[in-house]
N, C-alpha and C positions, 0 to 999 in steps of 0.2 A: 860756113857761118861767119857774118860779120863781126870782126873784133869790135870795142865799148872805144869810142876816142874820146867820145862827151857825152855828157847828160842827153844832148838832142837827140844822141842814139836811142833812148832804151824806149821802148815803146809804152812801157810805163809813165814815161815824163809825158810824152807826146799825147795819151791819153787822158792825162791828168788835167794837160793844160786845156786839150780838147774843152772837156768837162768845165772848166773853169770859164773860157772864152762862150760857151753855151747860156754862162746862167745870167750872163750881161743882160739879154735885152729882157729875160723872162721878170730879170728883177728890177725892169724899168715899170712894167706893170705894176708894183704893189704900188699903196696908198701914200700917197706922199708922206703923212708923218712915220709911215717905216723905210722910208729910202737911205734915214741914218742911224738907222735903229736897229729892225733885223736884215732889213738888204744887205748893208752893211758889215755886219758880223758873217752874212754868207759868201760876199764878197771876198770876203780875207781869209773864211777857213778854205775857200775854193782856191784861190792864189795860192796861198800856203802849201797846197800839196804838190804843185808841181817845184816852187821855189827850194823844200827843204829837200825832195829828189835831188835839184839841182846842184847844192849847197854841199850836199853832204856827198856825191860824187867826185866834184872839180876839188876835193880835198885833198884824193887819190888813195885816204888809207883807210883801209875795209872798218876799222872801227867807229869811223867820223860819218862814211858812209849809212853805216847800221843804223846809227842814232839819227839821220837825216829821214830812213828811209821809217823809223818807229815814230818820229813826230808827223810826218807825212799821213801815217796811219791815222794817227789822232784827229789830225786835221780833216780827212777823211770824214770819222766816226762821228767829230764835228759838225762837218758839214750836212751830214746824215740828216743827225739829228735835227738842225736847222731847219734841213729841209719839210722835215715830217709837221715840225710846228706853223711852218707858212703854208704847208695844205690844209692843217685842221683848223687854222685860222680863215680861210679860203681865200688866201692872195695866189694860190699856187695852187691851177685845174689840174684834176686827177690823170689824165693821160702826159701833160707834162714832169708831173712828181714820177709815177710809174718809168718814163723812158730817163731818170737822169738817175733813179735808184737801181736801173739798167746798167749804166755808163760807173755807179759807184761801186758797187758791186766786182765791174773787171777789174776796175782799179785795184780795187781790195785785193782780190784772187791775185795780180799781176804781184802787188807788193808782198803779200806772202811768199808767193813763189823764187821773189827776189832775196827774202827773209830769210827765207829756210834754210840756206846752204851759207850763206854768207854769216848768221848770227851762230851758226854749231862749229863752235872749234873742236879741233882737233886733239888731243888730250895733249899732255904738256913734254911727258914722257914716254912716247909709244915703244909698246913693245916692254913695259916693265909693270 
C-alpha cells in the first residue's frame, strides 16, 4: 500500500477535483443571468470540496484534517443540493444531473470512509 505524502494522493481529492473540473463547461450552458448567480454558488461549493480535503491534510494533524474533511462534506451536500435546483429549473439535462449525482455520491462514500476511523478516538484511558 502506498503511504499519504499529500493531498494529491488520496483518491478522494483527485475525485473531488475530477468532479469539480467537470461542472465547468456544463455550467457555461445555463442562462446568462445565472452565470453569477447559481453557476456561481455551484462553482465554489464544487471547488470547496477538493480545496478543504486539501487544507485540512497539508496541516498534518488528524484533528484539522477531520474538520477539513466535515466541511468538505458540507460542501458536498451543497453542491447536491445545487445541483438538483438547476435540473428542476432545466439549466441542467437529466442524464447530465444523473451521471455528476454518480460522481457525488463516491465522493460521499470516499469521505465517510475516510471519516470513520480518523474521527473515532480512542478512549482516553484504555484499559480502566
Amino acid at each position: 500500500m502506498k503511504s499519504i505524502q499529500s493531498y494529491r494522493d488520496l483518491i478522494v481529492w483527485q475525485k473531488a477535483l475530477d468532479l469539480a473540473v467537470r461542472l465547468y463547461p456544463l455550467l457555461k450552458r445555463f442562462p446568462p443571468e445565472e452565470r453569477y448567480g447559481l453557476a456561481d454558488q455551484i462553482r465554489r461549493a464544487a471547488v470547496s470540496i477538493p480545496a478543504n480535503i486539501a487544507e485540512g491534510q497539508a496541516r498534518h494533524h488528524r484533528k484539522e484534517f477531520v474538520q477539513g474533511l466535515y466541511i468538505a462534506r458540507g460542501s458536498l451536500a451543497e453542491l447536491d443540493t445545487l445541483l438538483l435546483a438547476a435540473r428542476q429549473l432545466g439549466y441542467l439535462d437529466p442524464s447530465s444531473h444523473q451521471e455528476l449525482e454518480g460522481r457525488i455520491g463516491e465522493v460521499r462514500k470516499m469521505l465517510q470512509g475516510l471519516l470513520n476511523p480518523l474521527a473515532t478516538r480512542p478512549p482516553l484511558n484504555p484499559g480502566h
